[in-house]
Every structure is written in structure tokens, then in C-alpha cells.
N, C-alpha and C positions, 0 to 999 in steps of 0.2 A: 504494500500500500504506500504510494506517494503521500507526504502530506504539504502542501504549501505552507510556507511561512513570508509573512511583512516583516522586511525589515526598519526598523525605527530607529538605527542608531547606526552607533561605530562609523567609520571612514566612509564615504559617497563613491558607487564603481568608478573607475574609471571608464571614460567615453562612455558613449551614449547609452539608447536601448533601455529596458523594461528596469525595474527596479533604483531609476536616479530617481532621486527627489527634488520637486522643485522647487525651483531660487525664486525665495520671496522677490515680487518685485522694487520693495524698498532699499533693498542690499544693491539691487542693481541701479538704482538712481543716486544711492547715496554712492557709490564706488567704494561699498568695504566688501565685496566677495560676496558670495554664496553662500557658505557655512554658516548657520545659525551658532551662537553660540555655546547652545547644550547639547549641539547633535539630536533634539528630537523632532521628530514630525511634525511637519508643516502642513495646518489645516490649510486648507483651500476654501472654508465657508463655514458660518454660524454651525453652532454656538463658540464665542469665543471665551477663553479665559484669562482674566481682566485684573492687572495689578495695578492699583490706582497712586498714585502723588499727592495731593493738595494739605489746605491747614484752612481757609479761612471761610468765609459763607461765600464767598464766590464758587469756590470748589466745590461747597457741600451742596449747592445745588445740579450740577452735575454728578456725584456721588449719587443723589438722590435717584437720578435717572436711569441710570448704571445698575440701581437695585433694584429699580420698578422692572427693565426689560430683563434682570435676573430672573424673578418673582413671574414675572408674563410666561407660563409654561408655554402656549398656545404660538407666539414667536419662538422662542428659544436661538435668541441674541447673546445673550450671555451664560453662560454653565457654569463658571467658576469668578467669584468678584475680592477680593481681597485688598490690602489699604497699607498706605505708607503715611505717616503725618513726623513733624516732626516734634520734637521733647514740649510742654508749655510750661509756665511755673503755676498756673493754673491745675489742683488738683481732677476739676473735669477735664483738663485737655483744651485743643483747640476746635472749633466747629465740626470740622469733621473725624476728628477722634469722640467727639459726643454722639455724632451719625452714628458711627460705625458702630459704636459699644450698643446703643440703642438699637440696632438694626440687627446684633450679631453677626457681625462681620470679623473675620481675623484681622489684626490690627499691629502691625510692628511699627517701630518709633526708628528714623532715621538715624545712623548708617543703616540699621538694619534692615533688610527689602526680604527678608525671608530665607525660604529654600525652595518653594516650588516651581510647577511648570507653568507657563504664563505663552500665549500666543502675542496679546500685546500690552505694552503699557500706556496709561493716560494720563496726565499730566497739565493740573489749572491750580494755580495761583500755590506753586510749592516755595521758591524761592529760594532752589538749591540746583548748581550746576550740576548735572548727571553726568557721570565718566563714560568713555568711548565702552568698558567693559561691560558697564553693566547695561547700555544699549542695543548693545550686540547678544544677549540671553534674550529678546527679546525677535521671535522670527520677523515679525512686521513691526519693531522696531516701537518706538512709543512714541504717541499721540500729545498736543498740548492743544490745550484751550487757553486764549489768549484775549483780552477783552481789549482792540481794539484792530485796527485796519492795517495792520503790516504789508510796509514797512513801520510805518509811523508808529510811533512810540513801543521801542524794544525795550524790554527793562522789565524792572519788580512792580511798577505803579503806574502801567499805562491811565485807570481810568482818571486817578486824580488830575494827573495832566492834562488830559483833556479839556476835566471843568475848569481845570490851571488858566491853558490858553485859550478857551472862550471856543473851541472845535464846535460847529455846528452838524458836523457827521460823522459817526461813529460805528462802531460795529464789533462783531467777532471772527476770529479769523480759527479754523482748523489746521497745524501743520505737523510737520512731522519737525521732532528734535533733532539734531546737528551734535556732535561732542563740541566742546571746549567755549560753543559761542550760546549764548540767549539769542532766540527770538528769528534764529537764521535761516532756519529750513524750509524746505518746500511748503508750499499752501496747498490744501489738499480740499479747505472748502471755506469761501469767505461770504459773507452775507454784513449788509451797511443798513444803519438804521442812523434819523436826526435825532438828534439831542435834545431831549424837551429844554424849553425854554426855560431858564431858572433855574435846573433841576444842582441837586446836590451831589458829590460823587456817590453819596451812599445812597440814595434814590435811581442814580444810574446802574450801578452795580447790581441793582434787583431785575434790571430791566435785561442788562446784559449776561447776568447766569442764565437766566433763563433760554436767551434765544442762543447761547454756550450748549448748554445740556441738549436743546432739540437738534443742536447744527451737529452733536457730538455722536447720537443714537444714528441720525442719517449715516454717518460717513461708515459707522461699523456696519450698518447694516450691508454697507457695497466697501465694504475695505478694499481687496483685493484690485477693487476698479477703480477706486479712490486714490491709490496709493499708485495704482499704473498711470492717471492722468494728472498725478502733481503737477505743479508750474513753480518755475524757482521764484524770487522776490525780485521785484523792478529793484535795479539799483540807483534808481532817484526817489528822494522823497521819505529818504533815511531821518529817523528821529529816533531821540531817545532818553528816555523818564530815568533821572537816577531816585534812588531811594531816599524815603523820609526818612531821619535819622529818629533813635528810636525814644526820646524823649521827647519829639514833637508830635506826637500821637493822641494826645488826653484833652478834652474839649477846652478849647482856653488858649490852647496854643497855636501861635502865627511864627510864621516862615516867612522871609522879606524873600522873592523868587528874582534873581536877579535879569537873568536872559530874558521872562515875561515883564520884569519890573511890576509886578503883583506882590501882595499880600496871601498869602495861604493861613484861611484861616481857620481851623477846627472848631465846630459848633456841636450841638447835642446832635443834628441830623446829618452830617457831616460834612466833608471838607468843601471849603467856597474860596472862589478867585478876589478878590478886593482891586481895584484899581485906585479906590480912593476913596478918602476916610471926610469927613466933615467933625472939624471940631471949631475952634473959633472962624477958621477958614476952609474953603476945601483946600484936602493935602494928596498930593499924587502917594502910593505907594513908597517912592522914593525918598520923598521927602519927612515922609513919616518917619521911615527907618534911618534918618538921616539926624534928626531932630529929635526925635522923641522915646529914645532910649533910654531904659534904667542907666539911673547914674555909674551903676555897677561895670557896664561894658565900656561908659567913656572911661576909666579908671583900668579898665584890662582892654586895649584897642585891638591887643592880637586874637583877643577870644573872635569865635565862628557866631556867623549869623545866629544860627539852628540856635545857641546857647543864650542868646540874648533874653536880659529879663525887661518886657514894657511896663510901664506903668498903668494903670488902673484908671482910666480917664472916662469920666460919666458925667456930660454936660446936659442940662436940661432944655427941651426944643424952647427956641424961645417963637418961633413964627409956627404958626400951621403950616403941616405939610412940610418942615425943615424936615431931612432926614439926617439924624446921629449915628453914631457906631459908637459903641462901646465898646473899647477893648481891655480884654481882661491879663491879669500881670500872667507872664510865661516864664516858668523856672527852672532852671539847667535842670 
């Protein structure tokens, strides 16, 4: 009696013919070779088995979606979902370490990404560069969701930028990760939405997981053809969000933005552009931070923006219809 056997590991035949395994097509756009990382099979279609990234509610609404098409027997998009976040000082964790506990999800804490078998991984709002290696265990490589229109604004804080520079169009873009650079890879599915008018970044941010999570279900559901019709990145029209340092973060606190010459400023709803404050006169952003600094930084000139403390200035309107600002003191 013959018996057939699949082979699912060890070395790829040499030349062609019955028993090679196919070269994902991400390997061949990114030009790292063929060889998946672990040597194991290479699905060719749902269900997939899904190692997730993220930390903060941007994320965990894609996480959410991620466990919905788990949960959906009747599709069967996802087979296996598991989670990366990283450390918080926060005894619950961060957003989507509260998902995931809630949800029952396995959940390891950054370096750590586990030990299993994963088809792909996905990847929103984690804020840590991923090594060439640990891309490569990955057959179809991993996924990011990115909230805004790449190229423009590469970095850990596209949305705030946005409200930063007053962007009237915005969006989410699907791509695939790159080693060693943020924000580089192939786009694999972009979709643009306007800005509501006035909106807040954290009001944005609601707007844009959302249409993140549904742009994220599409693309796994056609990986394979997703990933075959990438398009690399226009190389005009490059921007790039650097990070809020991390004591300017707690409602209260203003960033003088110098390249916008705005005011960044943290409210209960969250972060808002300022061009100009109204106290006994109107004051550009500049002038603000130029003038109206705690006595503390004129005393230390080398201290950083980000560390500046303001003063607590609360004028009462004196005309109807005057508009005030209030800004509250900010402390290293």
C-alpha cells in the first residue's frame, strides 16, 4: 500500500514540479526571498491566523474587528487571533490589553510575541520598530493600520498632526511593514475621508478606527490579491509627525509647534491647534511663547519647549462675544 504524505517543512525541492511550495507574494515584492521564516505552510486563503500589535483605542478598535470575524463561524476569516501590547504602569494594562483579557485572548507583553504559528501579522498604533527577523516568521509578512494618507505624516502621531496643521483630508491607509523604517511600505488599500470641521484629534480618532478596522477585514479577506496589487509610496509629499514627549500628554498641557507656529493644546476632549490666544490683545502662537512664559524657563533658556511651565492667565470677557482662552500652568 502507497501512502501519500504533504510535506510542510524542512528544505523547498529543488526546481520545479509537484511538491514546491508557494512564494508568498509579499516576499517577492519586498525582495527578501521565498523562504518563510519557520519553514511552514503557506495558506493560500481564509481562515487566517492573526498575531496582533497595538496599545491604545485606536488599535483596540481594530482588535475588536479581528475578534468579531474570529467569532463569525459562518465566514471563517480568522481561526486563530492572539495579541502583542506592550508593558503599562497601569495595573489594567493598556486599551487593548483590557480587550484582550476581556475577550480571552492570549496576550504576551512586548519583547515577547510568543511561540506560535501565525500566517500574518497586524499592526495599529504599537509604537515599536519590528526587526527584519521577526517579519520574516511571518508568511505574508504583517499588516499596519495607519491613520492617515501616506505618504503624509509617517511617524507615532499622525492624527494629532493633522488637527496640528488644520488638514482638511484625511484618511486611513492599509500597508504592509518594511524592517528598519516607519510608515514605508507598500499600500495595499487607502481610503480618504474630510475632516469634520472643529473636530478634536480625539473625536477624529473615533472616526478613523473605525473606517481602520473595516478597511483592515477587507484586505484579509483578498490578502493574497491585496498583497499581489500593492503600489509602493509617491515619493512626493513626504511628511512626518514626531512624537509628543511624554509629559505633554495630561489635559493642561500646551506644546509651542514651531514648523506650524501653533499652540498644541490638551483639553479634557482632546488635543486642538491654537493659532492665537486673546488676552489683553490678540497674540499669535509665537508671541505667546515668546512672552508669556513661566519665569522658570526665562531663568533656565536652555530648557526645551515641551518643558516649559505657563502661567495660569484667566481674564474676564469684558465685551460680548470677546473670545478668551484660558491657559492652564504646564509642568515639567
Amino acid at each position: 500500500m502507497r501512502v501519500l504524505v504533504r510535506r510542510c517543512w524542512g528544505p523547498r525541492p529543488v526546481g520545479g514540479g509537484a511538491g514546491r511550495r508557494p512564494i508568498p507574494q509579499w516576499r517577492a515584492l519586498a525582495g527578501l526571498g521565498g523562504e518563510d521564516g519557520r519553514g511552514t505552510c503557506v495558506r493560500e486563503k481564509p481562515p487566517w491566523r492573526v498575531l496582533f500589535f497595538g496599545t491604545d483605542q485606536f488599535s483596540r478598535e481594530a482588535l475588536r474587528a479581528l475578534h468579531a470575524a474570529r467569532d463569525n463561524k459562518e465566514e471563517e476569516l480568522i481561526e486563530k487571533l492572539e495579541v502583542v501590547t506592550v508593558p503599562s504602569p497601569s495595573p489594567k494594562g493598556l486599551p487593548v490589553k483590557q480587550y484582550a483579557v476581556q475577550s480571552q485572548l492570549p496576550v504576551y507583553e512586548w519583547p515577547d510575541v510568543g511561540s506560535g504559528e501565525y500566517d500574518v501579522g497586524v499592526v495599529a498604533s504599537f509604537g515599536r520598530l519590528l526587526s527584519e527577523a521577526l517579519i520574516l516568521k511571518f508568511p505574508y509578512g504583517i499588516l499596519n493600520v495607519h491613520p492617515s494618507c501616506l505618504p503624509r505624516w509617517r511617524g507615532p502621531a499622525p492624527i494629532i498632526h493633522t488637527v496640528l496643521q488644520g488638514d482638511t483630508i484625511t484618511g486611513v491607509t492599509i500597508m504592509q511593514i518594511r524592517p528598519k523604517r516607519f510608515d514605508v511600505g507598500p499600500i495595499l488599500k487607502q481610503e480618504t475621508i474630510p475632516v469634520p470641521p472643529k473636530s478634536t484629534a480625539k473625536e477624529l480618532e473615533v472616526v478613523l478606527s473605525r473606517l481602520g478596522a473595516n478597511m483592515l477585514i477587507s484586505v484579509l479577506k483578498n490578502l493574497p490579491e491585496s498583497l499581489k496589487n500593492g503600489r509602493q509610496q509617491p515619493t512626493e509629499g513626504v511628511t512626518h509627525d514626531p512624537k509628543l514627549t511624554g509629559q505633554a500628554v495630561i489635559p493642561g498641557s500646551i506644546i509651542y509647534h514651531k514648523q506650524s507656529q501653533k499652540l498644541l493644546v490638551c483639553c479634557k476632549d482632546g488635543w486642538i491647534g491654537v493659532r492665537s490666544v486673546m488676552l489683553k490683545k490678540t497674540l499669535t502662537a509665537a508671541d505667546f511663547y515668546n512672552g508669556y512664559l513661566h519665569p522658570w524657563h526665562k531663568k533656565n533658556s536652555q530648557a526645551h519647549p515641551s518643558q516649559c511651565r505657563f502661567q495660569t492667565l484667566r481674564l474676564p470677557a469684558k465685551k460680548r462675544g470677546e473670545k478668551i482662552v484660558a491657559m492652564q500652568q504646564c509642568t515639567k
